[in-house]
Structure formats: structure tokens, C-alpha cells
C-alpha positions as protocol buffer text, in pm:
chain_id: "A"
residue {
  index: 1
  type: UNK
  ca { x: 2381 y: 2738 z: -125 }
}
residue {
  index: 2
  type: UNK
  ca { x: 2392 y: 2540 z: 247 }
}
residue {
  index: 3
  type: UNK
  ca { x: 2143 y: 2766 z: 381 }
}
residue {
  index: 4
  type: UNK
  ca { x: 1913 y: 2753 z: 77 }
}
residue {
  index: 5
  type: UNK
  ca { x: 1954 y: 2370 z: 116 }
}
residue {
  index: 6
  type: UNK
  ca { x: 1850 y: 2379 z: 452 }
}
residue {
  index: 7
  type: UNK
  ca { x: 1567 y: 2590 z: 440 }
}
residue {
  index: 8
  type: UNK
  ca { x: 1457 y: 2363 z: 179 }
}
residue {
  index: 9
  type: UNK
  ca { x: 1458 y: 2056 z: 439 }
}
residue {
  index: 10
  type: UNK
  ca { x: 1363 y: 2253 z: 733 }
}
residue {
  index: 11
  type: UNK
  ca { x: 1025 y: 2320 z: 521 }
}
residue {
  index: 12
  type: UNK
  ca { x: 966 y: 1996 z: 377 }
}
residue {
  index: 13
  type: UNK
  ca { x: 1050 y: 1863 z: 747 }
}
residue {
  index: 14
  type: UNK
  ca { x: 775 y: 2111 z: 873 }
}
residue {
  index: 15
  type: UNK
  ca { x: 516 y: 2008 z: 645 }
}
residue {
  index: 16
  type: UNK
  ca { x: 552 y: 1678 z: 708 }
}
residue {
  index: 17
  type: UNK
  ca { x: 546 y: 1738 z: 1095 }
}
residue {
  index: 18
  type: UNK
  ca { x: 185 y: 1911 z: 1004 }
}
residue {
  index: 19
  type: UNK
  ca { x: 22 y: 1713 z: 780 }
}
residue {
  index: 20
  type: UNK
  ca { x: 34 y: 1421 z: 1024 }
}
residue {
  index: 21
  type: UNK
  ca { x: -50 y: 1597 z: 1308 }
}
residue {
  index: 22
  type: UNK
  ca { x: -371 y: 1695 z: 1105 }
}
residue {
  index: 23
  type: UNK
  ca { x: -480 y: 1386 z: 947 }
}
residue {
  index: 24
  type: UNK
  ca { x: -737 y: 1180 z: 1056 }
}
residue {
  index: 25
  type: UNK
  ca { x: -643 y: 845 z: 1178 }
}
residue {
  index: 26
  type: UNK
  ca { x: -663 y: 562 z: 963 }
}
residue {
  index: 27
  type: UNK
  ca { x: -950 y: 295 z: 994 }
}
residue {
  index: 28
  type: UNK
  ca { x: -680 y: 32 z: 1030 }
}
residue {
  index: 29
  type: UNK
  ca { x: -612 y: 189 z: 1358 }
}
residue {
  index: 30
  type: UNK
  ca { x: -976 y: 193 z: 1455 }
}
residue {
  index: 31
  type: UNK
  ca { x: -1069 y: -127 z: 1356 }
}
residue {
  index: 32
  type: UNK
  ca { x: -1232 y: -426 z: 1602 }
}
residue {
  index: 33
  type: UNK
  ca { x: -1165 y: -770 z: 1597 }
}
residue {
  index: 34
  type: UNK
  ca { x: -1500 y: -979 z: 1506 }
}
residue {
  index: 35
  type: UNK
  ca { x: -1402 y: -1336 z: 1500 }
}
residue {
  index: 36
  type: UNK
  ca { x: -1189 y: -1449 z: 1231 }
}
residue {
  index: 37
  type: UNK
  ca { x: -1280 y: -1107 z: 1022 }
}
residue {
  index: 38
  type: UNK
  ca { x: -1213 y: -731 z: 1099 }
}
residue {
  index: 39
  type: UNK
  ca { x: -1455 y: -434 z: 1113 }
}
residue {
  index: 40
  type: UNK
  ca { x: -1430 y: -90 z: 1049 }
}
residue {
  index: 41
  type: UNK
  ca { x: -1511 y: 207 z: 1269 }
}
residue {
  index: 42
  type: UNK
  ca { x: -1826 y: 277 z: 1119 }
}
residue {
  index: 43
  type: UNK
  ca { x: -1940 y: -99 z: 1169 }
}
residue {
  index: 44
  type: UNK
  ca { x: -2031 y: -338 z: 1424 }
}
residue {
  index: 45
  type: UNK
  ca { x: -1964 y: -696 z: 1512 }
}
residue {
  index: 46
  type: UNK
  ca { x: -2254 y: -934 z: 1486 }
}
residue {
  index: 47
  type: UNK
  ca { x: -2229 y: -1295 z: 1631 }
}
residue {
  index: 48
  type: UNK
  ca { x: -2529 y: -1485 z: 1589 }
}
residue {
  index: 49
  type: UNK
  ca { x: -2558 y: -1793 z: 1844 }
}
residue {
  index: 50
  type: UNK
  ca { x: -2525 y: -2132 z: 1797 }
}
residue {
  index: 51
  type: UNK
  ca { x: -2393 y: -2208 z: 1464 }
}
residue {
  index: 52
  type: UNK
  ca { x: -2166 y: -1921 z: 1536 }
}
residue {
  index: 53
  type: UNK
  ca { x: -2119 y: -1715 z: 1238 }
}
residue {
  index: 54
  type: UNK
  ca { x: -1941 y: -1332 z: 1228 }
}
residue {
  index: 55
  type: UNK
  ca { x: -2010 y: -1054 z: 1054 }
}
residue {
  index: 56
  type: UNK
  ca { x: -1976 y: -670 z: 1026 }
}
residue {
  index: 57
  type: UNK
  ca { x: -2301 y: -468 z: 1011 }
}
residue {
  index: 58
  type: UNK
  ca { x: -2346 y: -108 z: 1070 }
}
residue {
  index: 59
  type: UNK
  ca { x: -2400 y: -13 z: 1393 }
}
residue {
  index: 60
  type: UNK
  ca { x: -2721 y: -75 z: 1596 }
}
residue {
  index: 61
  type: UNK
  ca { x: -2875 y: -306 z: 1344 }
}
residue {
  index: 62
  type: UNK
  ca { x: -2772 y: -670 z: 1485 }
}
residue {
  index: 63
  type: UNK
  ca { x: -3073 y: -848 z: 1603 }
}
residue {
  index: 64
  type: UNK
  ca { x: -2796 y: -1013 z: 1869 }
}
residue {
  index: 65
  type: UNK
  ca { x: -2678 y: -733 z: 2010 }
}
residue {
  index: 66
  type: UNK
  ca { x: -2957 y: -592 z: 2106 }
}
């Protein structure tokens, strides 16, 4: 019964162990700070001069930036 128990943990351990070495990281952990808002990976920050205003835009298409 122990050992039957264990291997039972030992493989739910393991699959655990994999399946976050394998995932893709979230896009919480990749996100950027734009002002007062947060972007995603896949977007940009855009700050437009004078009245400063923020925003998140995909990448490449701020008139600002550029």
C-alpha cells in the first residue's frame, strides 16, 4: 500500500515538474509598463506628446515612436 502511495505522488510530483517546465510563460510576466496602464507582449506603448496620453497599440504602428 506505501509504495503504491508513493508511486502515486512521485508521478503526480513528476508531472507537475513537466508541465511547468513546458509551458509558455504567462503575459503577466511579459508585460511593459506604459504610464498608468499595462501592455501585453504582443503590444506596444504609445505616448503621444504634449497632452500626454498612453496607450497600447500593436507593435510598429505608433506615429510617436517612429
Amino acid at each position: 500500500m506505501k509504495k503504491t502511495l508513493f508511486a502515486i505522488l512521485a508521478g503526480t510530483a513528476l508531472g507537475v515538474a513537466i508541465a511547468a517546465a513546458t509551458s509558455s510563460p504567462s503575459e503577466a510576466a511579459t508585460s511593459t509598463t506604459c504610464g498608468p496602464i499595462t501592455c501585453t507582449a504582443k503590444q506596444e506603448c504609445c505616448v503621444s506628446p504634449h497632452p500626454f496620453t498612453y496607450r497600447c497599440v500593436k507593435p510598429g504602428t505608433c506615429p510617436y515612436n517612429n
